[in-house]
C-alpha positions in Angstrom: 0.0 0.0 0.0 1.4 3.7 -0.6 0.9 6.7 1.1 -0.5 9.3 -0.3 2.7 12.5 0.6 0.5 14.9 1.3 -1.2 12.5 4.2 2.2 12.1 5.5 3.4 15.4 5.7 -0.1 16.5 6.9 0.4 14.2 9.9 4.5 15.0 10.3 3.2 18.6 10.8 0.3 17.8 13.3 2.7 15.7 15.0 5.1 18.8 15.3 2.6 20.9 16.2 1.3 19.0 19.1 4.9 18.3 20.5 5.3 22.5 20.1 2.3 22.9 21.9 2.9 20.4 25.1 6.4 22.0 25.1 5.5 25.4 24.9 3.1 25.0 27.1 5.3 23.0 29.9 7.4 26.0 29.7 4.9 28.3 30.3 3.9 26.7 33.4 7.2 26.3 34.6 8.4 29.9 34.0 4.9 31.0 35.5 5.5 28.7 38.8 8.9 29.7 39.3 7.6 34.0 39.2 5.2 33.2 41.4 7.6 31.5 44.1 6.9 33.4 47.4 3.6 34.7 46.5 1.0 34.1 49.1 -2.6 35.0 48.6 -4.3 37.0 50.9 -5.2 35.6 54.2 -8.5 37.5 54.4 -11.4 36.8 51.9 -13.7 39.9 50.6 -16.8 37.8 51.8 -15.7 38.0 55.5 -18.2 40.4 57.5 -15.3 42.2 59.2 -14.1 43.7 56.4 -17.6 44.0 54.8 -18.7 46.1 57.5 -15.7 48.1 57.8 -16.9 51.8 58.5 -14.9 54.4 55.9 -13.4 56.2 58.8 -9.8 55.4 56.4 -11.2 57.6 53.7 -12.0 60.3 55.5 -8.7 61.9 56.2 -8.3 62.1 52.0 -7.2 66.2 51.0 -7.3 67.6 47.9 -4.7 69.8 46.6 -5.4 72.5 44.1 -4.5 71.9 40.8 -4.0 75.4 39.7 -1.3 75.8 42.5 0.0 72.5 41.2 0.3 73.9 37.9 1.9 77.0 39.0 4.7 75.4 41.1 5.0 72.8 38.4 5.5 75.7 36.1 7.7 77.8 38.4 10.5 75.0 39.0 10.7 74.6 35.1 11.4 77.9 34.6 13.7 78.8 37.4 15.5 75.4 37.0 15.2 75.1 41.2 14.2 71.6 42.5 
């Protein structure tokens, strides 16, 4: 019996393409495991009432600047060249 080429070298190039596939893929883990070496999730979960029911006393002490002063000083240092 022959075989047809084009059969063959269809199934020589699935056959490289799956091998490129579990390899670049066992790479990807690996490299991806070895960054994440020392990460630890978080040990509190956003479902947990404590921090559900947290009151926003943290927020309150937010201030906000002026941008127009910002601008100017911004503006000021460039042109005078002081730090």
């Amino acid at each position: 019996m022959k075989i047809n080429p084009a059969v063959a070298f269809t199934l020589i190039l699935l056959t490289l393409m799956f091998g490129s596939g579990i390899v670049s893929s066992s790479w990807g883990y690996a490299i991806g495991r070895q960054a994440l070496t020392g990460v630890r999730q978080p040990e509190t979960r956003p479902s947990n009432a404590v921090t559900a029911n947290r009151s926003g006393d943290l927020q309150s002490g937010l201030v906000l600047l002026d941008e127009d002063q910002i601008i100017s000083d911004v503006n000021s240092r460039m042109t005078d060249g002081s730090n």
